[in-house]
C-alpha positions as CSV (number, residue, x, y, z in Angstrom):
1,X,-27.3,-40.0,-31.9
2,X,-30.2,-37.7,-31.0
3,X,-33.7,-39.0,-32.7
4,X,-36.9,-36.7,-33.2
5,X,-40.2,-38.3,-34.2
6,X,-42.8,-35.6,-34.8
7,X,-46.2,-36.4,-34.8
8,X,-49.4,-34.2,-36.4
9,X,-52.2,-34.5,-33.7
10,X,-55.2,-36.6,-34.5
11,X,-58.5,-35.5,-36.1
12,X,-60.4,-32.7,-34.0
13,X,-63.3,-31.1,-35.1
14,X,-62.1,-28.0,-37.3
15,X,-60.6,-31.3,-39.3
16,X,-64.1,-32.7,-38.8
17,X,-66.4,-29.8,-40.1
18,X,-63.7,-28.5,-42.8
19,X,-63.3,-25.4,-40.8
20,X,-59.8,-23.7,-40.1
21,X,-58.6,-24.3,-36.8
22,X,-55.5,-22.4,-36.6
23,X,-54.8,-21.2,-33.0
24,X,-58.6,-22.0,-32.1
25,X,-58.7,-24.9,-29.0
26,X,-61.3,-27.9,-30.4
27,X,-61.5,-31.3,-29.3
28,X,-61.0,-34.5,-30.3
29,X,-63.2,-36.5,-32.4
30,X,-64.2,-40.5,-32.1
31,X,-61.9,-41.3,-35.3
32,X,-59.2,-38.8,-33.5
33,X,-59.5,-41.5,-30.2
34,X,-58.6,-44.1,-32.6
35,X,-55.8,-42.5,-34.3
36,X,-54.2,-41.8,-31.2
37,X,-55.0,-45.6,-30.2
38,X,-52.9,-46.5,-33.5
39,X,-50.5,-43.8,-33.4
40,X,-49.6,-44.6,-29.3
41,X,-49.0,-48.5,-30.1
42,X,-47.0,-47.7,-33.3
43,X,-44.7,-46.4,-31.1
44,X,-44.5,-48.4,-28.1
45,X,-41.4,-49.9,-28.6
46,X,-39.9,-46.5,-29.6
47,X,-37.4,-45.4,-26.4
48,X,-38.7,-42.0,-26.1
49,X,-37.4,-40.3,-23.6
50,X,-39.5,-36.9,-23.0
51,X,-42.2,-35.3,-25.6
52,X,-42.3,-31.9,-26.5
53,X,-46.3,-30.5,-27.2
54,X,-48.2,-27.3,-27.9
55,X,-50.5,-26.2,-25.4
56,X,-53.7,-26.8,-27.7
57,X,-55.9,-29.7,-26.4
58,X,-56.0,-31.7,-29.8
59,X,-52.1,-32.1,-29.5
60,X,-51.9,-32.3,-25.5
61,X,-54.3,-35.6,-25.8
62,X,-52.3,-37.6,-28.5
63,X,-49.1,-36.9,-26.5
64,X,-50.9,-38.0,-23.6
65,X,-51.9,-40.8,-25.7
66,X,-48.6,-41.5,-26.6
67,X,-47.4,-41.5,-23.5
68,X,-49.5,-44.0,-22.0
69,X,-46.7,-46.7,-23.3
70,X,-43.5,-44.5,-22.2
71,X,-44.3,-42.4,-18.6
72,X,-41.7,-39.9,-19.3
73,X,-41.9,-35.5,-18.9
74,X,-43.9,-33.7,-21.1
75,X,-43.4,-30.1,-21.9
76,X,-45.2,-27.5,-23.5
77,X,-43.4,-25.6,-25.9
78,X,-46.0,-23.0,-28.0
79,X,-43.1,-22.3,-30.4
80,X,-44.7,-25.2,-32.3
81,X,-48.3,-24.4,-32.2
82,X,-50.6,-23.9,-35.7
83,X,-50.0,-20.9,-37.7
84,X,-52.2,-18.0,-36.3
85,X,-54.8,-17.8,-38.9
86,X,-56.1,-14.2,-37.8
87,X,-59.4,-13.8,-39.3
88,X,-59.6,-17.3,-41.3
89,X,-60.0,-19.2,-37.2
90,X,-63.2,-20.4,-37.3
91,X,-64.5,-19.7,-40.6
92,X,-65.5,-23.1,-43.0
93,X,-63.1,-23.7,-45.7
94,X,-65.8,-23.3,-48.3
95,X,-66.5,-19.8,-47.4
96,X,-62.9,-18.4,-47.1
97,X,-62.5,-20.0,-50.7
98,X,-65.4,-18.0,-51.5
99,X,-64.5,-14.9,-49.9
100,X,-61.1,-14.8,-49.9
101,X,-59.7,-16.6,-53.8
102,X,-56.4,-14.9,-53.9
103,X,-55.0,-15.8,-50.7
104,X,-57.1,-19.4,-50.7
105,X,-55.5,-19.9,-54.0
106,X,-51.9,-19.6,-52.1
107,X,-53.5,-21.9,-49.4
108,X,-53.2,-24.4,-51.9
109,X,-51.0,-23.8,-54.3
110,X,-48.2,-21.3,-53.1
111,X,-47.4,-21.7,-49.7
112,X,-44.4,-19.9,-49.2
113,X,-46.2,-16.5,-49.6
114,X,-49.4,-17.2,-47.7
115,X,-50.8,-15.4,-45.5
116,X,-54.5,-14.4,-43.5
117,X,-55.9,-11.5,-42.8
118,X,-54.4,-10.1,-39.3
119,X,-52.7,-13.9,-39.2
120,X,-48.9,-14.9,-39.7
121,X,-47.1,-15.4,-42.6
122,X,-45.5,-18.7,-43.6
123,X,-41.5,-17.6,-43.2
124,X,-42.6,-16.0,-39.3
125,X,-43.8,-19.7,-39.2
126,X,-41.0,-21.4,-40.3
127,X,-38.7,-19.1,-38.3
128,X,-40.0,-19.9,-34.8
129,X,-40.6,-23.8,-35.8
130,X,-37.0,-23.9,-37.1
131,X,-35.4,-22.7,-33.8
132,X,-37.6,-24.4,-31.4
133,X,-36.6,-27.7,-33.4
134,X,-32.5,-27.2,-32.8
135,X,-33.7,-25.9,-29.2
136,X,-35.0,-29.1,-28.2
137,X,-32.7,-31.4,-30.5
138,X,-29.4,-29.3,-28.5
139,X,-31.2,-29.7,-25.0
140,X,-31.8,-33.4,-25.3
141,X,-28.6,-34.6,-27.1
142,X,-28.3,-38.5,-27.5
143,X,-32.3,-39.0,-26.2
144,X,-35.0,-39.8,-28.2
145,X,-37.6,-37.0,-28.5
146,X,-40.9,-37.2,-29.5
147,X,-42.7,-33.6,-30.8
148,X,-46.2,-33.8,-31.2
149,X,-48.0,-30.6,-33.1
150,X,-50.0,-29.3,-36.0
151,X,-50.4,-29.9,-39.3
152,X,-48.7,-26.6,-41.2
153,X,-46.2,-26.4,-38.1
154,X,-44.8,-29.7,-39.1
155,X,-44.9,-28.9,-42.8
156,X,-42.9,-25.8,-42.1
157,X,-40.0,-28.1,-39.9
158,X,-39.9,-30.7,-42.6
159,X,-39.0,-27.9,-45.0
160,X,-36.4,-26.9,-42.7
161,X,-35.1,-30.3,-42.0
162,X,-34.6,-31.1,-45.8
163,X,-32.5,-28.1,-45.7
164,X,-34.7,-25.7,-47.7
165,X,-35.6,-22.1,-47.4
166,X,-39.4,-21.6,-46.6
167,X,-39.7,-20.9,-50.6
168,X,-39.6,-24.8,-51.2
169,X,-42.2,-25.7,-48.7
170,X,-44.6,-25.8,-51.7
171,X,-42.4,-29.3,-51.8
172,X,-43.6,-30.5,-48.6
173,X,-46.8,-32.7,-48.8
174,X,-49.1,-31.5,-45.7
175,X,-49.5,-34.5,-43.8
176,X,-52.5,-36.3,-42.5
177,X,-53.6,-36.2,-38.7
178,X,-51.3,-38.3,-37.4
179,X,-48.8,-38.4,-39.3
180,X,-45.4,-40.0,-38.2
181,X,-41.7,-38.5,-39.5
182,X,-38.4,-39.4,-37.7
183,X,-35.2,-37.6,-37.9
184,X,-32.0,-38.2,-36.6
185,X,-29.2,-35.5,-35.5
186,X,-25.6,-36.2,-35.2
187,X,-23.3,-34.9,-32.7
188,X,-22.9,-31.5,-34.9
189,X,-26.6,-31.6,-34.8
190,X,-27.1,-31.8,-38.5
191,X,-30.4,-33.8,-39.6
192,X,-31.0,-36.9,-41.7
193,X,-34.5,-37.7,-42.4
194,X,-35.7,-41.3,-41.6
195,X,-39.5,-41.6,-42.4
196,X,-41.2,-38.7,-43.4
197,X,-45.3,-38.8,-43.8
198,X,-45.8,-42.5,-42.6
199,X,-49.3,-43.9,-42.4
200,X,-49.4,-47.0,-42.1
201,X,-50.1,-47.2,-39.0
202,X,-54.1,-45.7,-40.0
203,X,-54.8,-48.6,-42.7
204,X,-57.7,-49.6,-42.3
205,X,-59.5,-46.4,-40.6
206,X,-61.0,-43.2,-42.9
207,X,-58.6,-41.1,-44.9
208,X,-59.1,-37.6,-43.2
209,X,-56.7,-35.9,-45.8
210,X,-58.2,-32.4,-46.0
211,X,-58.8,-32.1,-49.6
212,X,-58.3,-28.2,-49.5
213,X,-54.8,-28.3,-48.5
């Protein structure tokens, strides 16, 4: 059996100051530290064998985090980076709401046809998310692989994982920062969802659910 567990990075500071991070590289906050803290010993006794990571500095540091229980490769992979937010990166959530209604309102409330100004659309999202997924779940058969990346990245690959098209992803709850799903494969590399959009490992610390998304 082939297991993925993919992880939403912890709280940086677009999260922070409610601003849309996108492709944008921000840091860590003190509650992000502690996440990771959480996060890393919920899976210590989880026999990861490599983790897969996008290049962005909030995901890099909870792998790294992570890793601090398991010592094993970590490779980049920028197939599973944020969406590209084109002109929304950097701007506070208030004033694209304000600004933009129409395509906030799909933000929200219809996913599946969202998209920024000069950013991606969801289905390019979903597309490159979906293949890097069966990449890495056909290059590690029978290991245990640990995917850390962003919040509407994962969303897409859980839509794809259920077996939806990227019309359903509307079904998808986004998940907090630092979220935990697992999924297994079997040997014809089809997917059976074990957790999806675990937190338990947080009680106790601030709920940093954005409430825009």
């Amino acid at each position: 059996m082939t297991k993925m567990i993919l992880v939403r990075h912890c709280q940086a500071e677009g999260n922070l100051k409610r601003f849309f991070q996108g492709r944008i590289d921000t840091d860590i906050t003190e509650l992000g530290a502690q996440q990771i803290e959480r996060t890393a010993a919920f899976l210590a006794d989880e026999p990861i064998d490599i983790i897969y990571v996008s290049s962005k500095k909030r995901a890099q540091k909870t792998a790294e985090g992570i890793n601090r229980f398991h010592n094993v490769p970590m490779k980049v992979d920028d197939r599973i980076v944020e969406i590209n937010a084109g002109d929304w990166e950097g701007v506070v959530l208030t004033e694209i709401q304000q600004h933009y209604p129409e395509a906030f309102d799909n933000w929200k409330n219809h996913p599946a046809v969202f998209q920024a100004p000069a950013g991606e659309n969801m289905a390019e999202v979903y597309a490159r998310v979906s293949e890097a997924l069966m990449d890495i779940a056909r290059e590690n058969a029978g290991k245990t692989i640990c995917v850390v990346s962003h919040g509407c990245a994962i969303r897409n690959m859980m839509c794809f994982l259920h077996g939806w098209p990227v019309d359903k992803i509307g079904n998808v709850p986004l998940g907090t920062n630092t979220t935990v799903n697992m999924i297994s494969f079997d040997e014809q590399l089809r997917p059976a969802i074990l957790l999806e959009n675990y937190t338990d490992h947080l009680s106790g610390l601030p709920n940093t659910r954005e409430p825009f998304k």
